[in-house]
C-alpha positions in Angstrom: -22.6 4.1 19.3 -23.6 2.5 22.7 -22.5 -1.0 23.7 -23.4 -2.5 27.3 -26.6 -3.0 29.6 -26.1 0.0 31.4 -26.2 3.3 30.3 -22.7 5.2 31.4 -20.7 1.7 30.9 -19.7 1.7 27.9 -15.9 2.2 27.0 -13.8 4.7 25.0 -11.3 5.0 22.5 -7.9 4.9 24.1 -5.7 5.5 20.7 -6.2 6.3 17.4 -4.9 4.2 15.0 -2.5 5.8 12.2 -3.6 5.7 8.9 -1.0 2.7 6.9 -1.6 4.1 3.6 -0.4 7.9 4.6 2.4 8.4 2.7 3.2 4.9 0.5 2.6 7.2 -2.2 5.7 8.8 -2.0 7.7 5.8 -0.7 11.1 4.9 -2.8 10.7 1.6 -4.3 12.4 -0.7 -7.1 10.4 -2.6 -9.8 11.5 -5.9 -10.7 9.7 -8.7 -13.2 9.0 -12.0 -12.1 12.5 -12.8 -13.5 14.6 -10.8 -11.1 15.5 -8.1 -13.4 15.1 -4.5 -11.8 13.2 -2.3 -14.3 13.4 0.9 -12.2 15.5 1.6 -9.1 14.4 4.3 -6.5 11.2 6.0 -7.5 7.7 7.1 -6.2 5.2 4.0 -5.7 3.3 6.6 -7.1 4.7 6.1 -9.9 6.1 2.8 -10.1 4.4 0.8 -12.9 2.9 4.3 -14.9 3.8 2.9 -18.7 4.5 -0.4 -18.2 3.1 -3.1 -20.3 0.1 -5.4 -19.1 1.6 -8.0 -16.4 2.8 -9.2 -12.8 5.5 -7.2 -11.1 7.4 -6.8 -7.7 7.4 -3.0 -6.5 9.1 -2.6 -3.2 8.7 -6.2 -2.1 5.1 -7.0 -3.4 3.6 -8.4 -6.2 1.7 -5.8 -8.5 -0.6 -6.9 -11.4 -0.9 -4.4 -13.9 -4.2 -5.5 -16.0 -3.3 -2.7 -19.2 -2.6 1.1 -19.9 
């Protein structure tokens, strides 16, 4: 892809930008409800909110909506 008037102008990439998802799978989070109470302490994102019941929870500090399983 070619941006500028004149042919020979145009810039390159300098960097590459790391991929932010690379390894979240495998992150240690907790899971709490929107009560406070923690559900699960230290396991895989991956696997944070596998059986759990249709709602809203916090996994590592975000809110998660699990719509049903």
């Amino acid at each position: 892809y070619y941006v500028g008037t004149k042919r020979g102008s145009g810039t390159g990439i300098d960097g590459t930008i790391a991929d932010k998802t690379a390894g979240v799978e495998a992150e240690i989070v907790d899971v709490y409800d929107l009560t406070g109470v923690c559900l699960r302490k230290q396991v895989r994102r991956a696997d944070a909110v596998k059986g759990l019941k249709k709602g809203i929870y916090v996994v590592g500090g975000k809110k998660v909506i699990v719509a049903g399983n």
